[in-house]
N, C-alpha and C positions, 0 to 999 in steps of 0.2 A: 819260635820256641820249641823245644827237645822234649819229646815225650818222653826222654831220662828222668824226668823231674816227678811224673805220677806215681812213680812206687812210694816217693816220701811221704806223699799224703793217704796213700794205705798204710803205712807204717806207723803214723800219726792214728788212725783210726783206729789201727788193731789194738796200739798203745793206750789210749784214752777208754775202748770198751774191758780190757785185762784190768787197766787202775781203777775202774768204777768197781767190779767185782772183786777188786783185794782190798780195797781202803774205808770199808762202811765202819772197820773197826776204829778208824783212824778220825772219821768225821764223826762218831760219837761222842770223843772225848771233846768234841768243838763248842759241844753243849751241856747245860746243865738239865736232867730231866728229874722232875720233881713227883712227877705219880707216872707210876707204870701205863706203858702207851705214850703216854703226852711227847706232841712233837716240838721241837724249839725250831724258831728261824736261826741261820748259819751267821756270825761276821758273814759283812758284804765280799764277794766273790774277786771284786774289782775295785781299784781307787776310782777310773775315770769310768765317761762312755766312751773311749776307743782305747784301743792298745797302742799302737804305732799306724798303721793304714788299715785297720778292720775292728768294728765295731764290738762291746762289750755287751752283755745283757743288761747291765748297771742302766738305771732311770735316775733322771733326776727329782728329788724329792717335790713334792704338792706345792705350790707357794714357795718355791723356789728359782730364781735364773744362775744358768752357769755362762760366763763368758769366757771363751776358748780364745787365745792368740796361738797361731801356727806358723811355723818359718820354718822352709827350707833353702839351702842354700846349690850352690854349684856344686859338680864332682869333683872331689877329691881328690883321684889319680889322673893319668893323661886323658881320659877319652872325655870328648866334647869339649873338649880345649880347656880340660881341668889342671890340675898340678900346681906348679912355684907361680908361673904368671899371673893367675887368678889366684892369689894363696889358698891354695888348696880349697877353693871352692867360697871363701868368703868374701869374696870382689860380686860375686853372683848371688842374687834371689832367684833363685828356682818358680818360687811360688809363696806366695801370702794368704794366711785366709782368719777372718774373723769368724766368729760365730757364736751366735745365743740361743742356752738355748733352757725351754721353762718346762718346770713340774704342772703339768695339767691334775693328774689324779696318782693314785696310790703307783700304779703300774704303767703312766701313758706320761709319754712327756712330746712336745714338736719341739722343732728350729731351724730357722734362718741360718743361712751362714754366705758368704763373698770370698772368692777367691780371685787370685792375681789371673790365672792362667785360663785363657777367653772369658775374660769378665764372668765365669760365671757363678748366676747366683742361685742357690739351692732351698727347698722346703721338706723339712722331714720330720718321721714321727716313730715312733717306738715304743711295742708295745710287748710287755713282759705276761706271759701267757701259763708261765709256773717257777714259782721260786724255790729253790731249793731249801730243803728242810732237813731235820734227821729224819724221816720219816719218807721224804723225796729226795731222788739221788741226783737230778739236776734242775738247773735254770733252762728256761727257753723265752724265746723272744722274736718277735718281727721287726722288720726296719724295711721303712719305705722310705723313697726320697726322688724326687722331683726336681730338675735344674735347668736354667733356663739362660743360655748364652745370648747377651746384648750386644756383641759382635756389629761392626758395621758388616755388611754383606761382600763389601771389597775382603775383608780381612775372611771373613766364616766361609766363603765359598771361591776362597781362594784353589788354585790345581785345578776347577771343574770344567767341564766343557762350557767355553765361553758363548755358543752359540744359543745355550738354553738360559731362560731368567729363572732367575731364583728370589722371590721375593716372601717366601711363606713364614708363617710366626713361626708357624707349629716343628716348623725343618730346624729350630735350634731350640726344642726341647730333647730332654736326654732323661729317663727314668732307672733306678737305682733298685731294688730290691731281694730281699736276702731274709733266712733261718738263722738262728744263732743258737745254738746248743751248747753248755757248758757246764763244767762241773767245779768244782773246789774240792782237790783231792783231800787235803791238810795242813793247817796252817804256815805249808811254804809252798805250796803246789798248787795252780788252777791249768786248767785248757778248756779249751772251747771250739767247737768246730763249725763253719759258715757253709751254706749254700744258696745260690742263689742266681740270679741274672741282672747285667744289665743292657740297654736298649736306648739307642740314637736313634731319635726320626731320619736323620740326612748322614749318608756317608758318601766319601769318594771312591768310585768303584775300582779302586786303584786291585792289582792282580798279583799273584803272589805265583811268579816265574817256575817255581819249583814243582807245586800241584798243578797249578789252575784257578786255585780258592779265590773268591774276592772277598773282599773284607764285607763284615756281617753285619747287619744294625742290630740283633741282638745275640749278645755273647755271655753263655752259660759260665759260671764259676765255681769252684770250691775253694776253702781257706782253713787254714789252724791256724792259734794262738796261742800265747800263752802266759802267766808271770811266776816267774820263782823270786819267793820273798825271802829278801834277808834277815830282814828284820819288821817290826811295826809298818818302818814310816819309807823304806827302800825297799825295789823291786829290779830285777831282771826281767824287761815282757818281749817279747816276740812274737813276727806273727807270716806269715806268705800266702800266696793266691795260687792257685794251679789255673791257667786259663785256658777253656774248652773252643776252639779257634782254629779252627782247619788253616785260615788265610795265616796266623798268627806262627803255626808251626814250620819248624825249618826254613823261616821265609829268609836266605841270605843277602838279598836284595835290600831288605829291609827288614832287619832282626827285631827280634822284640824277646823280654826273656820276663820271668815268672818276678814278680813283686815281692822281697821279700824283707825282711825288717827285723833291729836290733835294736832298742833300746833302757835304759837306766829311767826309772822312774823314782821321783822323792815326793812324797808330802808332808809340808806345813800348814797346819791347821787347817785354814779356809784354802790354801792355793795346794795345785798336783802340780808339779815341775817334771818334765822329761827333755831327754835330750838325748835325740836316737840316730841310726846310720839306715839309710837305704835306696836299693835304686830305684826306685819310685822319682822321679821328678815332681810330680802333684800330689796334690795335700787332699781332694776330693774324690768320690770311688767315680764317679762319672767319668773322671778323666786317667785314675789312676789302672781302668781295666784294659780300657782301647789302647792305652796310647805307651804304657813302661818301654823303655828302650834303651834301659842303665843295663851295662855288663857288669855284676860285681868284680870277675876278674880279671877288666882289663881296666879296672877303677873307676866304674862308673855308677859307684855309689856316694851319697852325697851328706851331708852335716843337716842336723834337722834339730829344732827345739818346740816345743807348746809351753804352753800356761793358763792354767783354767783357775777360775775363779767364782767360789757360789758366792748369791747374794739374797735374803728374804727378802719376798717384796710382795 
């Protein structure tokens, strides 16, 4: 990965502190204020909890389940033997993943979720720490997450030196963790900026020819996002990762490039319908930080859809 890529995410930064300090005017008209001082809550910030591969401040509400379907599919262009032969990446599943997930309290929601890509299966929780208001100029939020690959050990600890056993639980646990800051500039504008780590018990200490670097069990991150609303019920969102990865940078041996994501968002009533492009292969951040290795411009970005759906219960 090219350290070309970190000035976008200062540019991002400068841009999102300049739009907080020009647009108070702009989020006031968002509200109706009825005695002088009184603060109102904003329309919600976000349809979902995630954008395209990075997470939203959005909770689900109290006594609520949201059940998520995710699908991505093959690349698109030639690389990894994408193109006409695989029609353009729909011959292939990338990755599958379900997930539920429940309103605990006003601001805290967890969930479950399974993916196709090493079995694995995840626990997380999110917890909104300040909501935006007229009166407060953002959302913030924590996300934690937990995931635990059931891998036979032929398969998980495949590449390693054969002469040592590997038989530990704990060597296929993988933890997630991340900041979420965000704003809603005006009712066609939001962004949000992520920080955060994540961390593999077990990696292969495989070498990156260029430095020296070996790959890291835990690997720092930064992210923005974002949705421009068309309308009510349609969104443009996007979102990218910058990853802090010595082994990760310039490795030509074995390249690996920054996360990065487009997609068209709809909502119908109870369901959020998306259907986005990116080179991300994996649907989960566990697998989506260590492991991208889609070139967008040699077409190795891929066709992707969700569907969420709440239910009271």
């Amino acid at each position: 990965m090219s350290i070309k890529y970190f000035p976008l995410f200062i540019t991002v930064t400068s841009l999102f502190i300049s739009f907080t300090a020009k647009s108070q005017e702009d989020l006031l008209k968002l509200v109706d204020t009825t005695k002088s001082g009184e603060t109102k809550k904003l329309p919600s910030t976000w349809k979902d909890v995630k954008l395209v591969n990075v997470e939203t401040t959005k909770i689900t509400d109290p006594g609520v389940m949201q059940f998520v379907i995710l699908h991505r599919f093959g690349n698109v262009g030639g690389e990894g033997n994408g193109g006409f032969h695989t029609l353009y990446g729909f011959d292939v599943a990338s990755d599958i993943e379900f997930a539920f997930n429940f309103g605990i309290a006003k601001n805290f929601m967890v969930g479950i979720s399974r993916s196709k890509q090493q079995e694995l299966i995840d626990l997380d929780a999110k917890y909104k720490l300040i909501t935006q208001t007229s009166g407060v100029p953002v959302s913030l939020a924590v996300y934690e997450d937990i995931g635990v690959t059931p891998e036979l050990n032929s398969t998980f600890y495949a590449g390693s030196d054969s002469s040592t056993t590997h038989s530990l639980f704990t060597d296929k646990l993988s933890y997630f963790s991340e900041l979420i800051l965000d704003r809603r500039f005006s009712d066609h504008i939001s962004l949000e900026l992520l920080g955060g780590a994540q961390h593999r018990n077990y990696v292969l200490q495989t070498e990156n020819n260029a430095n020296g670097a070996t790959d890291e069990n835990t690997i720092p991150f930064i992210a923005a996002g974002g949705r421009i609303m068309f309308n009510k019920h349609s969104s443009l969102v996007f979102d990218g990762y910058y990853i802090l990865s010595k082994y990760r940078m310039n490795n030509t041996a074995n390249p690996f490039y920054p996360p990065i994501s487009v997609g068209y968002e709809v909502e119908t009533g109870g369901h959020v319908f998306e259907i986005n492009f990116t080179n991300a292969s994996f649907l989960d951040e566990n697998n989506i930080i260590p492991y991208t290795q889609g070139n967008w411009l040699k077409g190795g970005f891929k066709l992707g859809f969700s569907i969420s759906r709440v239910f009271n219960i």
